[in-house]
VOGU-3710 file (C-alpha; in Angstrom, 3 decimals, decimal comma):
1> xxxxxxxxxx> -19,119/28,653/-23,113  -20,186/26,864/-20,439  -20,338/23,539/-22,820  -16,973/23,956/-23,410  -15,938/24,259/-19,872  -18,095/20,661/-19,570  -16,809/18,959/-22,406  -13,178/19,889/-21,529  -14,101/18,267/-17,497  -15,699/15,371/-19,722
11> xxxxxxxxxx> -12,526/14,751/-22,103  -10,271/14,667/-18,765  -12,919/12,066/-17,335  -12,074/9,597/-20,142  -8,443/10,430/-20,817  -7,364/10,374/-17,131  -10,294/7,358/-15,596  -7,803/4,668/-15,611  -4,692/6,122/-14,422  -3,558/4,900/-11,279
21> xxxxxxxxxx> -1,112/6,845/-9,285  2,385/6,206/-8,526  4,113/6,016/-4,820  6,721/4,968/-3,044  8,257/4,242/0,496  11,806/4,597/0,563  12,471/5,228/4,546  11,677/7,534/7,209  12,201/11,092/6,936  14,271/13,359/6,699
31> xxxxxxxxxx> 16,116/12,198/3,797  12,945/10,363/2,291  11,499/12,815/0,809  14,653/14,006/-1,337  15,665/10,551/-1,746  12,331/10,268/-4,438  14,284/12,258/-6,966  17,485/9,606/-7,435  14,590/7,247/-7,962  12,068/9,289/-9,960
41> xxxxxxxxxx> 15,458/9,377/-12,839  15,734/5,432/-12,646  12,193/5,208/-13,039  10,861/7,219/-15,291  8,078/8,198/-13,191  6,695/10,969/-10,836  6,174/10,009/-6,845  2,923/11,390/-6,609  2,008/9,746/-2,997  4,939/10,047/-0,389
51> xxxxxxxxxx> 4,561/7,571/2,379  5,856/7,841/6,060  5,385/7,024/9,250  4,791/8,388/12,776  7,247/7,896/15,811  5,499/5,467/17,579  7,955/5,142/20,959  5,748/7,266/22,959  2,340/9,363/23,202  4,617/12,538/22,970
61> xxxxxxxxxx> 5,878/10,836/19,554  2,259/10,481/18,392  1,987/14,560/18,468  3,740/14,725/15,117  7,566/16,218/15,118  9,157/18,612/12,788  12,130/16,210/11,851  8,936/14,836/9,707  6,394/17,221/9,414  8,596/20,101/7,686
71> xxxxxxxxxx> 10,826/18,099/5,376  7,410/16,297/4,097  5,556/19,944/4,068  8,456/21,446/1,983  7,783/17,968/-0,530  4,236/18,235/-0,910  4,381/21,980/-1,456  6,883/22,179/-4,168  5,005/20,579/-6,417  0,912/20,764/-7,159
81> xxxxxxxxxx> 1,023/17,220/-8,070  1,860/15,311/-4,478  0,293/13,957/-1,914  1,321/12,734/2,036  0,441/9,733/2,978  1,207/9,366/7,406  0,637/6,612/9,355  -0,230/7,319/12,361  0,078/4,749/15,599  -3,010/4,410/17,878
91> xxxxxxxxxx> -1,087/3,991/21,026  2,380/3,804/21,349  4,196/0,678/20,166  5,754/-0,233/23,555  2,257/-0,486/25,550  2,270/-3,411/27,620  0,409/-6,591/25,895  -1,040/-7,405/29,319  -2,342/-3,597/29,505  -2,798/-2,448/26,267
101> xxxxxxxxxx> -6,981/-3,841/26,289  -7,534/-1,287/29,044  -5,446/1,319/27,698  -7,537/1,097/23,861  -10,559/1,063/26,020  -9,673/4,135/27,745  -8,542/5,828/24,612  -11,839/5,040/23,137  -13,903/7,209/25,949  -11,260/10,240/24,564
111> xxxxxxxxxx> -8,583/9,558/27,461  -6,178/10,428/25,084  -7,714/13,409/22,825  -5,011/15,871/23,822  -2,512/13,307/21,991  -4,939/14,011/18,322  -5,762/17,733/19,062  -1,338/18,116/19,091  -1,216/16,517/16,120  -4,332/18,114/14,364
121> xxxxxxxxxx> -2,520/21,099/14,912  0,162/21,238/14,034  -0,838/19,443/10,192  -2,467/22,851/9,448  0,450/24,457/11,132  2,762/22,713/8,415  0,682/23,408/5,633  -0,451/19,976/5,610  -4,594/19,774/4,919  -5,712/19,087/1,738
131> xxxxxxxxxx> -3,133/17,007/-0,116  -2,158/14,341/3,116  -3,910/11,119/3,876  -4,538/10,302/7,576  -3,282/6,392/7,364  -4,574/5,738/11,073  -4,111/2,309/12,859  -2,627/0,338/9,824  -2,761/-3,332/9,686  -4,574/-3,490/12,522
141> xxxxxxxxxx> -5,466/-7,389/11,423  -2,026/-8,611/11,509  -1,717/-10,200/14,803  -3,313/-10,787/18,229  -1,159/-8,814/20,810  -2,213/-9,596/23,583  -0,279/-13,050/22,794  2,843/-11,095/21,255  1,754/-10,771/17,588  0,790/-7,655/14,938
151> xxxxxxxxxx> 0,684/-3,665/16,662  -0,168/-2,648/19,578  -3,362/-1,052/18,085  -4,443/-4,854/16,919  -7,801/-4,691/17,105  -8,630/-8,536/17,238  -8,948/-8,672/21,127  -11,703/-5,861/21,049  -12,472/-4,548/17,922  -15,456/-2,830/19,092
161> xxxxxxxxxx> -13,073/-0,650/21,014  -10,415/-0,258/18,530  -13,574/0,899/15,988  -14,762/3,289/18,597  -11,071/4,636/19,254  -10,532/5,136/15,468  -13,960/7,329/14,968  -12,689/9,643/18,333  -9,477/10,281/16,499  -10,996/11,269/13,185
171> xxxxxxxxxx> -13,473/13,039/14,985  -10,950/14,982/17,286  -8,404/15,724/14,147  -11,218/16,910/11,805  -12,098/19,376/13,975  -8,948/20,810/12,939  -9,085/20,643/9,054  -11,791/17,279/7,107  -8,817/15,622/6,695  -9,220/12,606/4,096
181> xxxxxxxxxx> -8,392/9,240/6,209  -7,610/5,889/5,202  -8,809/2,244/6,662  -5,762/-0,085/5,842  -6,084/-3,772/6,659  -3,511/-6,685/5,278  -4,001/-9,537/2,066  -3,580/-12,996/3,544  -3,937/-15,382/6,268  -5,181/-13,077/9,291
191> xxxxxxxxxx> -6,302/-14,532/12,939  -8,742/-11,778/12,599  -11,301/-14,487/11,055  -11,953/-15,240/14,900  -14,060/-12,214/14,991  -15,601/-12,549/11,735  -12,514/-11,136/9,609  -11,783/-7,994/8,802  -13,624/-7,809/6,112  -16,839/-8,897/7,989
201> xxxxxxxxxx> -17,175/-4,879/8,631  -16,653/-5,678/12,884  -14,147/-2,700/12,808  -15,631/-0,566/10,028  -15,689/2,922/11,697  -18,583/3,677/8,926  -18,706/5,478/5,399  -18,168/8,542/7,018  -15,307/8,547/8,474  -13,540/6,847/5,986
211> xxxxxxxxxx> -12,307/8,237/2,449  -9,626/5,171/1,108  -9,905/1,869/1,734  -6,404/0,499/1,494  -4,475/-2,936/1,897  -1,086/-4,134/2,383  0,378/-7,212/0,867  3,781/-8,949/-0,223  4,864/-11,851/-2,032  5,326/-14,715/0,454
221> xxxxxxxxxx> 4,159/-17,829/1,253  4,080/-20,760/3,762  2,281/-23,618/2,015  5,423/-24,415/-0,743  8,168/-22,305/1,116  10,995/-24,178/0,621  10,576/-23,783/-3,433  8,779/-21,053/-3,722  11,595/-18,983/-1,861  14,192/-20,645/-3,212
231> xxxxxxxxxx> 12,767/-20,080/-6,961  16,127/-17,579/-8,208  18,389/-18,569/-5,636  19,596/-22,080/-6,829  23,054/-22,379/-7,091  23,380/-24,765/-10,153  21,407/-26,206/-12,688  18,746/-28,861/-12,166  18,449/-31,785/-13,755  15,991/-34,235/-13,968
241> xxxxxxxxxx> 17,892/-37,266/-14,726  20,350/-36,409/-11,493  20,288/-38,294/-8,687  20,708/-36,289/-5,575  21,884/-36,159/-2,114  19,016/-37,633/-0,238  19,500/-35,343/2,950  21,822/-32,178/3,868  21,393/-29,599/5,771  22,308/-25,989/4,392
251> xxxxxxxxxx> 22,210/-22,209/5,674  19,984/-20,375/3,451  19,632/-16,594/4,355  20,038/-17,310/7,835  17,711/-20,214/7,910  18,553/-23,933/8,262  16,892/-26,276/5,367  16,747/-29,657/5,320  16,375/-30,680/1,853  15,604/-33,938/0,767
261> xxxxxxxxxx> 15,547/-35,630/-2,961  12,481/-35,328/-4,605  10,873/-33,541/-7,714  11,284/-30,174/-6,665  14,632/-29,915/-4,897  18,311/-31,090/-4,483  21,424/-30,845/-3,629  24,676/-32,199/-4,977  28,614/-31,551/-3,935  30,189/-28,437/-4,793
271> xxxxxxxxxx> 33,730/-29,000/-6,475  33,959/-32,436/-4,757  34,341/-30,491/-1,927  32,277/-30,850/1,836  29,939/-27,959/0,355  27,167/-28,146/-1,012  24,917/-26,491/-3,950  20,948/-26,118/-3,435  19,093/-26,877/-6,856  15,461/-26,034/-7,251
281> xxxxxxxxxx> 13,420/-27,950/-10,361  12,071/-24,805/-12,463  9,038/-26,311/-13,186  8,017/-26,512/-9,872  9,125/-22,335/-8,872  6,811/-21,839/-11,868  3,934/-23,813/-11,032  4,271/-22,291/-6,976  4,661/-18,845/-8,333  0,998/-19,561/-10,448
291> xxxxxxxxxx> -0,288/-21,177/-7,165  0,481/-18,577/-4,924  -0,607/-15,594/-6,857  -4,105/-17,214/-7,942  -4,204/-17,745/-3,775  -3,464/-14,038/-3,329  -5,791/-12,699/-5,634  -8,895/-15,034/-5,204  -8,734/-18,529/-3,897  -8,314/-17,770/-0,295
301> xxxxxxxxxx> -10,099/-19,895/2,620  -12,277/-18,398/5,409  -8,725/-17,506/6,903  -7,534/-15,642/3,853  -8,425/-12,289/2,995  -7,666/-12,056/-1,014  -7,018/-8,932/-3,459  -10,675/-9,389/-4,631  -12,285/-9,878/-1,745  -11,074/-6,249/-0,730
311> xxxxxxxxxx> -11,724/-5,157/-4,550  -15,529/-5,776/-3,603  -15,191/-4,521/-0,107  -14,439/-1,176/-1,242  -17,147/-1,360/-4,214  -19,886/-2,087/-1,519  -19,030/0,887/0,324  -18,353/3,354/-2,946  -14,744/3,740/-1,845  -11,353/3,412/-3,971
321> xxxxxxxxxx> -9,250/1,213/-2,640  -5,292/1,691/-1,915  -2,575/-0,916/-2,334  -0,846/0,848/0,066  2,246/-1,497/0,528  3,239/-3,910/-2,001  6,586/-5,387/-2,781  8,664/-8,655/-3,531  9,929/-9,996/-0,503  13,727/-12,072/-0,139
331> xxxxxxxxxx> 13,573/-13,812/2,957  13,083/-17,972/3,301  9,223/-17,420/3,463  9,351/-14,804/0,182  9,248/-15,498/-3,516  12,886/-14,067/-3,722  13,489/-12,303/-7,430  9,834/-12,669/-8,811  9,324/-10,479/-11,838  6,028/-12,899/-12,117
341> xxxxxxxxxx> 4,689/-11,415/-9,596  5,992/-8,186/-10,369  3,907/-8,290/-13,424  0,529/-9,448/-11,961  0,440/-7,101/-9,694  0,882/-4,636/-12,277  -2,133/-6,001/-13,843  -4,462/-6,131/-11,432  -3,514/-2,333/-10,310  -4,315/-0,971/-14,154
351> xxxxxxxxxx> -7,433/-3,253/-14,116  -10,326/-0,696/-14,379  -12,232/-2,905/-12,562  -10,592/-2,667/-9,709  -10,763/0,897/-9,182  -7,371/1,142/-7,553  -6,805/5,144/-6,898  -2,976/4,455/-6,171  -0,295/1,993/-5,363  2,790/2,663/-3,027
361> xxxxxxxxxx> 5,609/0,474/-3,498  7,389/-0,707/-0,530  11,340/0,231/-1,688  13,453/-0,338/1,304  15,485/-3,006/2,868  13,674/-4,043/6,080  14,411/-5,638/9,483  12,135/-8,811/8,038  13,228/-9,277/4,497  14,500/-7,495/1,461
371> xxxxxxxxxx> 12,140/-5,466/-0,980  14,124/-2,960/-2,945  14,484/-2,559/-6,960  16,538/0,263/-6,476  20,279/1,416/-5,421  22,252/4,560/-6,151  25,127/1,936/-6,556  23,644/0,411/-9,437  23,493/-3,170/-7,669  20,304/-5,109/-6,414
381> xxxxxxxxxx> 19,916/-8,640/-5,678  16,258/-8,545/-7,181  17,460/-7,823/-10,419  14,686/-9,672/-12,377  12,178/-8,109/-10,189  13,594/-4,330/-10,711  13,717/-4,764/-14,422  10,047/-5,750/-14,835  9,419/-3,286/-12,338  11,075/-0,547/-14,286
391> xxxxxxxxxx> 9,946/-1,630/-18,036  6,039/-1,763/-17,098  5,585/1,185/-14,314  8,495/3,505/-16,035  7,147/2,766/-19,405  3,492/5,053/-18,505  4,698/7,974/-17,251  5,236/10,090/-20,579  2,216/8,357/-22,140  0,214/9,686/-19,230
401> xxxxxxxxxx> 1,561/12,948/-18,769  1,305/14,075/-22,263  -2,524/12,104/-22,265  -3,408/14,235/-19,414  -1,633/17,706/-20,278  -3,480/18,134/-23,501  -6,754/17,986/-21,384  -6,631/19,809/-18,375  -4,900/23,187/-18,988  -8,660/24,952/-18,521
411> xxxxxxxxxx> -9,612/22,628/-15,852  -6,709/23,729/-13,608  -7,390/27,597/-13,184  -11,117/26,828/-13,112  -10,555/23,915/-10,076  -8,159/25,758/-8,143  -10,374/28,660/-6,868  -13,456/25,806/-6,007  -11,362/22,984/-4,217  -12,961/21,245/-1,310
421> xxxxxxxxxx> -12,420/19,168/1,565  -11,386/15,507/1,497  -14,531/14,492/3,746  -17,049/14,389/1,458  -17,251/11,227/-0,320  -18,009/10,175/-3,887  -21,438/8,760/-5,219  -19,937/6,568/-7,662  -16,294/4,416/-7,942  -16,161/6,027/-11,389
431> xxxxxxxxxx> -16,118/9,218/-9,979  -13,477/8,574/-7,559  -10,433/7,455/-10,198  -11,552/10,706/-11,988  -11,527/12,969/-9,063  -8,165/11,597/-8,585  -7,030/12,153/-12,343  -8,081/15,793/-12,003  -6,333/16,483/-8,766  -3,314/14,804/-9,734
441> xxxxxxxxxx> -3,800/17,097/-12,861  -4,526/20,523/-11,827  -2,742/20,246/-8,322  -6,615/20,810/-6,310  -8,311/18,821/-3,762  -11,286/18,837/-5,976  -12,719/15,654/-4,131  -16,225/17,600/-4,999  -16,096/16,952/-8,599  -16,234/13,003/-7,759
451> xxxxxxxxxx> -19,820/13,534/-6,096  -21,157/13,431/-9,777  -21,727/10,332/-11,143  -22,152/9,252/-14,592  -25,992/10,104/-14,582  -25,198/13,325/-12,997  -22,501/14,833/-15,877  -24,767/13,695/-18,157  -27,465/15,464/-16,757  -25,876/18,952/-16,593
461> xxxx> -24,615/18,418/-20,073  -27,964/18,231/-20,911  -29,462/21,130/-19,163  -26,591/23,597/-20,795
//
C-alpha cells in the first residue's frame, strides 16, 4: 500500500514537472479579482496567481486595508487552486529623495516594526497564510532615487541597508505566520551595476529568507527605437525602390520623430495632402525584433541584467524563479504589436531548464505604455500580440488539467491533512516545479514534499 501511495506521488512528479503556472495582473482591487473570470473565458485558462499591490501613499497604507485584503481573501478561498501574490512597499512612495537614506536606515534598526506587525496581522486575520506570496520591495534595481529615478525603496544608494531592512520585515511578519516571500529585481539595463549589480548578491537578504526569486521585464528598447517601436504601426507600405522624404517631423504616440530617408524608415505624402504617412522597412522590424530579444535573454553587457543570467541566479541558490511581470509594451520606446516576442517568451517560460514556477502577465493599460491582450469590448490595438498570446497559453490549459487530474485524486486527501509552511525551502530545483504541480493540484501548501530530491524519492521507494 504504501508503494502505491509512492508511485501515485511519483506519476504526479513526471506528469505535472514542467507545468508552469498561469497569472495575471489586471488592476488594483476591488474589482481585480472578479475581473479574472471575463478573462479566464477568453483565455482558456485558470488564474492560478492573482497579483496586487499595496497602497503605498502612507505608512498607515502599508498596514494592509480591507478594500484589498477581503475581496483577495474571498478569491483565494473559493477555490483550492489560487494563490496571492502582494507587493508590498518598503516605505511609503512619497518619502522625500533627500530623506529617504536616513529614513531606510532607520527602518533597518526596526524604527518601523509596528508598520509589519499591522500587516502580519491582519494576513492571518483574512485568512491569508499559506497560499499568498510576500512580494516585498519589488524592483528595487530600477532607479537611483536619491536623483529622482526607480521607488523609494531603491536600494542602489545603500543596499546594505535596504538588505538589512528587507530581513527585519520578513523577520517581524513571520512571526505572525512563515509566510513564503519573494526577491523581485528587473531584466535590463539597471544603474545598479555601480554597486556590483543586482545580481552580484550585494542585496541578497540570504537563502533563508527568501522562497521565489522573481524578475520583471517588458519588451522595449533604446538602441533601435525608432524601428523597433514603430515595427506594426506603419501607415503604408514600404518600398524599396521609393524614394522618400528626406526629413519630416511627425507626432507618434505623443512623441515627436524626426525621420530621415534611409534603409529602415520613411515617409511620403498622404493623399497629396500636407500629411504625412510613416513607413517602416519590414526587414529591418524583423531583424530589431531578433536583436533585441537575443539582448534580453543573453547578450547583455556588464550594465544588462539578462533572462539567463537570473535563470542561473536562482539555480545557484536552489530557488525557482518568477517572471513576475511580463508584457508587450506600445509606447515610442516598446516593440508595439509583437507576437515575436509574445512567442519567445512563451518558450523560454515552458523551457524545463529554466525552472520557471510561474509567470504573471502584466494585462492592464498603464500610465507608461499600453500592455493589454484583452477587452470586454472585443477591441485591442495589440491584436497580433493577443492572438499569439491566446493560441499558445489558452491552448495548455485542458491538456494540463486532464494530465494532472488523472494523477492526483489520492495525493489530494493524503496532502491536505500534512501541509506545511512556505519557509522551508527545497533541496533541489526539480523539487520545486513539482512541489508546485502538487499544490496547484491538490489545493495544499505542501512546500515539504519539494525537500526531497531525486536521490531522496528514490531512496524511500527503495526502502518500501
Amino acid at each position: 500500500m504504501a508503494r502505491a501511495s509512492c508511485l501515485v506521488i511519483l506519476a504526479t512528479f513526471w506528469s505535472c514537472s514542467l507545468a508552469v503556472g498561469f497569472g495575471l495582473y489586471r488592476g488594483p482591487a476591488p474589482t481585480s479579482p472578479a475581473s479574472f473570470t471575463a478573462y479566464e473565458q477568453w483565455l482558456g485558462q485558470k488564474v492560478i496567481y492573482g497579483l496586487d499591490f499595496m497602497d503605498s501613499s502612507s505608512w498607515t497604507g502599508l498596514e494592509g486595508g480591507s478594500w484589498q485584503l477581503d475581496p483577495w481573501s474571498k478569491w483565494v478561498n473559493a477555490s483550492q487552486n489560487r494563490y496571492f501574490v502582494l507587493s508590498i512597499p518598503m516605505l511609503p512612495q512619497d518619502t522625500s529623495s533627500s530623506s529617504y537614506i536616513a529614513t531606510l536606515r532607520n527602518a533597518a534598526q526596526g524604527a518601523y516594526n509596528s508598520t509589519w506587525r499591522t500587516l502580519g496581522a491582519k494576513l492571518v486575520s483574512y485568512g491569508l497564510t499559506d497560499r499568498i506570496v510576500l512580494r516585498i520591495g519589488w524592483e528595487f534595481d530600477l532607479g537611483q532615487y536619491s536623483e529622482g529615478g526607480g521607488f523609494s525603496w531603491s536600494a542602489i544608494d545603500d543596499p546594505q541597508a535596504w538588505t538589512q531592512y528587507w530581513r527585519v520585515i520578513v523577520d517581524v511578519l513571520r512571526s505572525y505566520y512563515p509566510f513564503k516571500t519573494m526577491w523581485n529585481g528587473s531584466v535590463g539595463w539597471t544603474p545598479f551595476s555601480k554597486v556590483g549589480g543586482t545580481l552580484s548578491g550585494v542585496c541578497w537578504p540570504g537563502d533563508s529568507y527568501v522562497t521565489y526569486v522573481a524578475v520583471d521585464g517588458y519588451d522595449r528598447s533604446w538602441g533601435n527605437q525608432k524601428t523597433y517601436s514603430l515595427g506594426q504601426m506603419q501607415m503604408g507600405t514600404w518600398n524599396p525602390n521609393t524614394t522618400y522624404t528626406a526629413s519630416v517631423t511627425i507626432d507618434y504616440q505623443g512623441a515627436l520623430w524626426n525621420s530621415t530617408v534611409n534603409n529602415n524608415i520613411g515617409v511620403e505624402p498622404k493623399n497629396g495632402s500636407s500629411s504625412w504617412k510613416m513607413l517602416v522597412n519590414p526587414a529591418q522590424v524583423i531583424a530589431d525584433r531578433q536583436s533585441t530579444w537575443n539582448q534580453y535573454q543573453s547578450n547583455g553587457d556588464i550594465r544588462m541584467q539578462t533572462l539567463n543570467q537570473w535563470v542561473a541566479f536562482a539555480k545557484n541558490h536552489s530557488k525557482p524563479l518568477v517572471i513576475q511581470e511580463w508584457g508587450v509594451w506600445l509606447d515610442p520606446n516598446g516593440g508595439g504589436d509583437n507576437a515575436y516576442y509574445i512567442q519567445k517568451m512563451y518558450e523560454f517560460v515552458q523551457n524545463p531548464q529554466n525552472n520557471i514556477a510561474w509567470e504573471s502577465y502584466f494585462e492592464v493599460y498603464a500610465h507608461d505604455g499600453d500592455h493589454h491582450l484583452f477587452s470586454e469590448s472585443g477591441t485591442v490595438p495589440l491584436s497580433s500580440s493577443a492572438a499569439m498570446f491566446r493560441s499558445l497559453w489558452g491552448s495548455q490549459s485542458t491538456t494540463k488539467s486532464s494530465t494532472v487530474s488523472k494523477s492526483s485524486s489520492t495525493l489530494s486527501a493524503s496532502t491536505s491533512q500534512n501541509s506545511t509552511s512556505g519557509s522551508s525551502m527545497p533541496s533541489s530545483s526539480i523539487g520545486v516545479n513539482v512541489t508546485h504541480s502538487l499544490e496547484q493540484m491538490s489545493g495544499c501548501s505542501i512546500l515539504s514534499v519539494s525537500a526531497f530530491s531525486m536521490a531522496s524519492w528514490m531512496a524511500l521507494w527503495s526502502s518500501l
